[in-house]
C-alpha angles and dihedrals in degrees: 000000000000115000132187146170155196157107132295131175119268125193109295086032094279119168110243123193125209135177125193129201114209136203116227091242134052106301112240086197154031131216123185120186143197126208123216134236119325093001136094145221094270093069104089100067093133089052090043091056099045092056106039096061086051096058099259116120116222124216117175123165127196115247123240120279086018123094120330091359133103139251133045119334103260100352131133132164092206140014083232092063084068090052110040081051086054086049096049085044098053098048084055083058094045087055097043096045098018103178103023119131092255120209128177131215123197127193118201116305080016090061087055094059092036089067103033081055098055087035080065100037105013089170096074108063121064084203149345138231119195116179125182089011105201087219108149112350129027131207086235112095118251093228089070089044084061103049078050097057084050108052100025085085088048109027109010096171090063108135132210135165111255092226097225116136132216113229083068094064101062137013086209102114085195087052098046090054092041076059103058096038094049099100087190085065122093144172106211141128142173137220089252106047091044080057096048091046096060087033085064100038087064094043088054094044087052103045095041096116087059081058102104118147124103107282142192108198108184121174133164114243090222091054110144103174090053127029114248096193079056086049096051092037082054102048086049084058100046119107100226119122100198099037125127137198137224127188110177109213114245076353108147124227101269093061094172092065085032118120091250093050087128099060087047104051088049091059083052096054093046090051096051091047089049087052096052091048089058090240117148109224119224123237117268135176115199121210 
């Protein structure tokens, strides 16, 4: 496995970092991914080497305001910096693997942009994956939502902790620890993008239909971060007409670091071979 790194320029001139994890042949894919709120691009190590070795190279960039990159932890102005920067980053990828099949993956908050970004240029993706989709409620209290709504029209910047806390998002003991030790990790959210962020849920809630591309949607029935009964409302709504989804039963939200992660990145795999042999996969809901 080849890696690299490095930095390329976002919208507003914002310093983005991005790493990519290469196979030793040719890649017959690409897979881009997107993290979700607080983490970074180098936490999908156990996804990253499940894929390579299969052939798939792997590209993930840290959002704004999340890992190496630059700005204020978990600030936006506006829901459109995350995907312009999507949209910068892909075209890297384009130019470093110009005629591969591309697929995206988003995480969480990541799946979020992920969809809102395809929503906006569905051409450019062979196929998306979305796990731990925040559709509905969110394990953030709605007190804090409120104090958001309020200040994010005087003092958007405001920053508070999420108050999630980590032993919810896995069952992996290994995983939990990996979480507190990782400095690049962080919990915080401000008044703006917690007002993006609804603002966008109901975008995406109300322009599902116009979703169309071939999509994966996995989420953990014991999901507490993200709910899994929004996730599934959603998928029912969404236009596609090759999409599947996956619910992991007593799974957590970061399926990926998950003690089933196996399973999961296997479904993955299936699905992405599925996709380059121009199958359409059925839909499938797994208890």
């Amino acid at each position: 496995m080849e890696t690299e790194s490095g930095y390329f320029i976002g919208v507003r001139q914002h310093s983005l970092y991005y790493q990519a994890w290469l196979p030793e042949q040719f890649p017959k894919a690409v897979v881009v991914i997107s993290h979700g709120l607080g983490c970074h691009s180098g936490t999908f190590m156990n996804a990253i080497n499940a894929l390579v070795p299969q052939g798939y190279a792997v590209y993930a960039l840290d959002l704004r305001g999340h890992g190496r990159s630059a700005g204020q932890r978990g600030y936006i102005s506006h829901w459109s910096e995350f995907r312009k920067d999507v949209q910068i980053f892909l075209q890297l990828v384009k130019r470093q693997q110009y005629d591969r099949p591309l697929f995206a993956w988003g995480h969480s908050l990541g799946g979020m942009i992920v969809l809102d970004y395809v929503l906006h240029y569905p051409h450019h993706l062979k196929g998306v994956i979305v796990s731990g989709l925040p559709m509905g409620a969110v394990g953030v209290s709605s007190w804090k939502l409120a104090i958001a709504r309020f200040l994010s029209l005087v003092w958007p910047r405001f920053s508070l902790n999420t108050g999630i806390d980590p032993a919810v998002n896995s069952r992996d003991p290994a995983a939990i620890v990996d979480h507190y030790q990782d400095t690049l990790r962080h919990t915080k959210g401000t008044a703006r993008l917690a007002t993006e962020f609804l603002r966008t849920q109901n975008e995406l809630q109300a322009h599902a239909a116009e979703l169309t591309l071939p999509l994966l949607m996995l989420h953990g029935s014991h999901d507490q971060t993200a709910s899994p009964t929004g996730s599934a409302t959603f998928f029912q709504q969404v236009g596609s007409s090759s999409k599947q989804h996956l619910e992991y039963a007593g799974a957590y939200h970061d399926l990926h670091n998950d003690l089933n992660a196996h399973a999961v990145l296997a479904d993955i795999s299936q699905w992405l071979s599925q996709q380059l042999l121009l199958k359409k996969p059925c839909q499938l809901v797994r208890g």
